[in-house]
C-alpha positions in Angstrom: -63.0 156.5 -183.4 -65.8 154.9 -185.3 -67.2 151.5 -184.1 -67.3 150.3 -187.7 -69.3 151.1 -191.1 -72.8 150.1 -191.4 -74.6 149.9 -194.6 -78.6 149.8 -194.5 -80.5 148.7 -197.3 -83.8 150.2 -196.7 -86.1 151.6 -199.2 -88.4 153.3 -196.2 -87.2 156.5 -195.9 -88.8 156.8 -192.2 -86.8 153.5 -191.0 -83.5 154.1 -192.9 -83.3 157.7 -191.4 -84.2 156.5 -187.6 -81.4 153.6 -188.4 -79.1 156.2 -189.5 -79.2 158.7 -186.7 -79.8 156.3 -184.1 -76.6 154.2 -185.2 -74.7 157.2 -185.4 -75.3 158.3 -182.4 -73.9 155.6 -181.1 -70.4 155.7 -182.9 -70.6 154.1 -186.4 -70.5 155.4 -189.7 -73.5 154.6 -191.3 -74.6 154.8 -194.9 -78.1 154.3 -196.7 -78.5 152.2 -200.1 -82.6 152.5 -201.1 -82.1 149.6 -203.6 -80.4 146.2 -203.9 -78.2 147.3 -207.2 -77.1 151.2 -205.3 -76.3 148.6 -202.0 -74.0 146.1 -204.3 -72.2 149.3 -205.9 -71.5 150.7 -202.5 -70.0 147.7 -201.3 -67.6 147.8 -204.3 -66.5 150.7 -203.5 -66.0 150.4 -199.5 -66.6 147.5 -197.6 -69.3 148.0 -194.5 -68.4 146.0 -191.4 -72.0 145.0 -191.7 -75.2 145.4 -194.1 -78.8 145.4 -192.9 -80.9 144.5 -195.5 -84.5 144.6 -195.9 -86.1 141.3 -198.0 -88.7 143.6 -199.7 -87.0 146.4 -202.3 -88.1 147.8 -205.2 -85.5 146.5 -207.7 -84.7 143.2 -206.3 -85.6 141.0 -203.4 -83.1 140.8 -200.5 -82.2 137.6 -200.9 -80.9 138.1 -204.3 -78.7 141.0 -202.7 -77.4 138.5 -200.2 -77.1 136.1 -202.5 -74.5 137.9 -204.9 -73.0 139.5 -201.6 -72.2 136.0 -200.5 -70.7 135.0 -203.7 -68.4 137.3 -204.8 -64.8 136.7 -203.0 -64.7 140.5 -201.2 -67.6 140.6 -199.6 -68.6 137.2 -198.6 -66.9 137.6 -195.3 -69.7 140.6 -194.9 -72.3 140.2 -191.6 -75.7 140.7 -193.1 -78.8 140.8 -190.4 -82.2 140.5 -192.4 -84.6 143.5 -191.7 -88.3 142.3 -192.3 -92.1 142.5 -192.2 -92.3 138.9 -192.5 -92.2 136.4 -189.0 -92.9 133.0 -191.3 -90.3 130.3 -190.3 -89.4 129.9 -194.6 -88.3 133.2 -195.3 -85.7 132.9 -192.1 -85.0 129.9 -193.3 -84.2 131.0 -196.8 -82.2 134.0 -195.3 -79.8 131.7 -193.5 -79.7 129.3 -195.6 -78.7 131.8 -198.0 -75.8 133.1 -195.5 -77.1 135.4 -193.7 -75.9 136.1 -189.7 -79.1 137.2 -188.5 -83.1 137.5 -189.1 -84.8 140.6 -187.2 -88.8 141.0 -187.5 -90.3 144.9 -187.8 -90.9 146.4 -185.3 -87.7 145.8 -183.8 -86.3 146.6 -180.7 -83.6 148.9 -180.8 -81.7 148.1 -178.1 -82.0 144.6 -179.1 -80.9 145.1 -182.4 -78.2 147.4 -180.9 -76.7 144.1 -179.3 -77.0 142.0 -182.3 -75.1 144.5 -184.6 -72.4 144.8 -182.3 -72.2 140.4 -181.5 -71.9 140.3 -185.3 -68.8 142.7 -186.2 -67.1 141.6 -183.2 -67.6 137.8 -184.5 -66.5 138.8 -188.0 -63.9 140.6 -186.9 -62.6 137.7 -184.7 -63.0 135.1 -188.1 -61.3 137.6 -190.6 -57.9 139.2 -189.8 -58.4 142.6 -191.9 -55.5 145.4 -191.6 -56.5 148.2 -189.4 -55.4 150.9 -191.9 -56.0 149.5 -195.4 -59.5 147.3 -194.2 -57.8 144.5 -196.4 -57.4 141.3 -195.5 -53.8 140.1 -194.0 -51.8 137.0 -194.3 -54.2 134.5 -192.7 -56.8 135.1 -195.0 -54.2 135.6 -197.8 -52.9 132.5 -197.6 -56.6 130.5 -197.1 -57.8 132.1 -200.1 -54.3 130.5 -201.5 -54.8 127.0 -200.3 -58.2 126.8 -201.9 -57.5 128.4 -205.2 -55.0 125.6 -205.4 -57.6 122.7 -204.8 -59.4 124.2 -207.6 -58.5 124.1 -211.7 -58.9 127.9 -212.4 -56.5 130.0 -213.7 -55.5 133.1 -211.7 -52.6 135.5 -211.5 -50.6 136.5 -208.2 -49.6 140.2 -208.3 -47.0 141.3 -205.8 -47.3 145.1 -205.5 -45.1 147.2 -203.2 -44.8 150.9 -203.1 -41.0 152.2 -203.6 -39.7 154.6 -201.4 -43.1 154.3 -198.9 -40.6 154.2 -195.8 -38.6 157.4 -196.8 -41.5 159.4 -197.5 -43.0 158.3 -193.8 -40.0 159.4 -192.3 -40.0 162.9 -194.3 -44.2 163.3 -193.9 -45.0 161.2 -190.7 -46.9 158.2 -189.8 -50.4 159.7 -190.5 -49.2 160.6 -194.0 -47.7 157.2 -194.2 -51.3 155.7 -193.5 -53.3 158.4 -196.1 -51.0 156.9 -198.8 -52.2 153.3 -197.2 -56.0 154.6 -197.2 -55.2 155.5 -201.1 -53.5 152.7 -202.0 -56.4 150.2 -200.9 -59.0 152.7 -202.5 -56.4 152.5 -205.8 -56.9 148.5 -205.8 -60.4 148.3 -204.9 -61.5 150.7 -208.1 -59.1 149.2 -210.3 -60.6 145.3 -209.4 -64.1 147.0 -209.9 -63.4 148.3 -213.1 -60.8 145.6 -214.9 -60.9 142.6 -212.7 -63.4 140.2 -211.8 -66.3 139.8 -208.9 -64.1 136.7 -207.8 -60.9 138.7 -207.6 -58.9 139.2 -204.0 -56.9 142.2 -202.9 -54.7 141.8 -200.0 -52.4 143.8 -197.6 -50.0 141.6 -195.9 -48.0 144.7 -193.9 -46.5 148.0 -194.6 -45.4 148.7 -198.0 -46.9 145.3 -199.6 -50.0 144.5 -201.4 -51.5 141.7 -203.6 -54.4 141.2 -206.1 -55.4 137.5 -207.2 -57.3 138.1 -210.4 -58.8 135.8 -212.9 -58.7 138.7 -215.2 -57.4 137.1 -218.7 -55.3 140.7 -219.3 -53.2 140.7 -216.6 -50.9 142.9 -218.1 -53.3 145.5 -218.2 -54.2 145.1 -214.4 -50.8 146.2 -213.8 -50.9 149.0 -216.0 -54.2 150.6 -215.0 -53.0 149.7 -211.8 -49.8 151.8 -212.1 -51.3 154.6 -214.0 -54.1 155.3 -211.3 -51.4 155.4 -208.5 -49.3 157.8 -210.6 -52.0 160.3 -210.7 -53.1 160.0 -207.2 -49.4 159.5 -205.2 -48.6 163.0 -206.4 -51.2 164.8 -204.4 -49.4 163.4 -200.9 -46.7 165.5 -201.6 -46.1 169.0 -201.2 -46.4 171.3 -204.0 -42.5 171.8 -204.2 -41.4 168.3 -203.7 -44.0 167.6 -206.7 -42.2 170.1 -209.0 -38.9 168.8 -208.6 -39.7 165.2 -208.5 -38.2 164.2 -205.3 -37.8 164.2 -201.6 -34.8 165.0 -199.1 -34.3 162.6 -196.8 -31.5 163.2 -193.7 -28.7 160.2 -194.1 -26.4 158.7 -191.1 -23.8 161.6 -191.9 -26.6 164.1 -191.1 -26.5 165.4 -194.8 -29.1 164.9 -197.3 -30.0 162.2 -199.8 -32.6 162.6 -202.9 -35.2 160.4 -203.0 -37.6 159.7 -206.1 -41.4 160.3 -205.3 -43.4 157.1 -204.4 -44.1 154.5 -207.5 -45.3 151.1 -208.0 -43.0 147.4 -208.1 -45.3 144.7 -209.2 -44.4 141.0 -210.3 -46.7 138.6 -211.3 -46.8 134.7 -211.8 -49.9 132.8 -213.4 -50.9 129.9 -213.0 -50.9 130.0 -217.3 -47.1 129.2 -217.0 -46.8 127.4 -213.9 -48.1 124.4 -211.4 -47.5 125.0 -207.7 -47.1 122.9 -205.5 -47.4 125.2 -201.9 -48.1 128.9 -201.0 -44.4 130.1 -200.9 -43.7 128.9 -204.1 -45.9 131.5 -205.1 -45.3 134.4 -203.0 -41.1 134.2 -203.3 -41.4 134.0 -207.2 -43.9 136.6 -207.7 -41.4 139.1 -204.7 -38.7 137.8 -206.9 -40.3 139.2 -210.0 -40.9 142.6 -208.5 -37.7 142.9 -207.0 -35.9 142.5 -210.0 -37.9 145.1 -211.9 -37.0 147.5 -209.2 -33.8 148.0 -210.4 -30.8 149.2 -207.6 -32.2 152.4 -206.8 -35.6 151.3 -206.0 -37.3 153.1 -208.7 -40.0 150.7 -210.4 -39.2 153.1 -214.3 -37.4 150.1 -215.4 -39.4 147.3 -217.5 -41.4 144.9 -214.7 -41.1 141.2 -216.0 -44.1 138.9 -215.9 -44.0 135.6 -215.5 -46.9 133.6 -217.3 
């Protein structure tokens, strides 16, 4: 089992290839960005546990790379140790200042540094409650992310998004197809923010079946959709090839017979703060369930018309 994903940011080839076999030899998953703009794309796509990042690339500085890292909503929570040349006192303080975990001089001390990378995912891990399977943050950080939105005067949407019939097709496939359906679903939001949403917008996972988005996208709507489309043509390849022709599962019922069940879809509802003031978290989690649960229809297929509340 991996220790965690580390991303170096390293434009020497001799340094980022030592960092890379060395770390991985000792049980992490490590990937190599040679420039600031590849390193802020890979995060996008898959959060590292932590990024070392070298002040001195060819496209931009580090500390402009640390700098958006730290203020974009996803990966602000990121633990970035500074790899350098430099030893003056101002460019640590700059690093730090900048929010930055850590400050290491070349030549470094690989055992040393060894210590440091593993002190810093085990402190972020300790201050950030993310879900084992999905890597998203769960209902602690939902909620804090919540409470301040609400101190602020933005406007943002709440989606509620649950996968239908998750729990039938578990108990058909199995637990590790349940989580390979969780692994796709969070990969399914993340590219969907990226592409639609905004830098500031929060995807969440607070158990099982259930996910959120926060977006201050002005076309919610249209999250939804591309949201529900992109599932649609991924969910399919879980299945096997006969229970994608007909269109269904068979899942055993208390009477020892069997019971159809449609393959996996979306249930979303969504409130805004367009249409509405809230006045505490629950207010907005029950009306946005509320929402999805009544577009589910009695079956628990998600084909019927999903209302929005704005």
């Amino acid at each position: 089992m991996s220790k965690g994903r580390i991303l170096v940011v390293e434009d020497d080839f001799d340094i980022s290839n030592m960092l890379r076999i060395y770390f991985s030899g000792q049980g992490y998953e490590v990937q190599v960005a040679p420039r600031g703009g590849d390193a802020l794309s890979m995060t996008r796509k898959q959060l590292p546990d932590l990024i070392m990042l070298d002040i001195m690339l060819p496209d931009m500085n580090g500390y402009d790379v640390c700098r958006e890292l730290r203020t974009t909503t996803r990966t602000k929570h990121v633990p970035i140790i500074f790899l350098t040349q430099r030893d003056e006192r101002s460019d640590k303080i700059i690093g730090l200042e900048l929010g930055a975990d850590d400050y290491v001089t070349k030549p470094f001390d690989i055992e040393e540094l060894k210590l440091r990378v593993q002190n810093a995912i085990t402190a972020a891990k300790r201050q950030v409650n993310l879900d084992p399977k999905s890597q998203l943050p769960t209902g602690t950080l939902i909620e804090d992310h919540l409470r301040n939105l609400m101190r602020e005067n933005q406007q943002w949407a709440y989606l509620d998004v649950k996968i239908n019939t998750f729990d039938q097709f578990r108990e058909v496939y199995g637990f590790v197809a349940g989580d390979e359906v969780v692994r796709f679903m969070a990969m399914a939001l993340r590219e969907v923010v990226d592409d639609i949403g905004t830098p500031d917008d929060f995807i969440g996972h607070p158990g099982n079946d259930n996910f959120i988005i926060i977006t201050h996208a002005e076309d919610t709507k249209k999250v939804q959709n591309r949201l529900q489309d992109r599932f649609g043509e991924g969910i399919k390849q879980h299945y096997s090839f006969i229970d994608r022709e007909r269109g269904y599962i068979l899942v055993p019922d208390s009477n020892g017979a069997e019971k159809q069940v449609n393959l996996m879809s979306l249930a979303i509802g969504i409130v805004s703060t367009r249409t509405h003031q809230f006045s505490d978290i629950r207010e907005i989690t029950e009306l946005a369930a509320d929402n999805r649960r009544r577009g589910e229809g009695e079956s628990g297929d998600a084909s019927t018309p999903i209302p929005t509340s704005w």
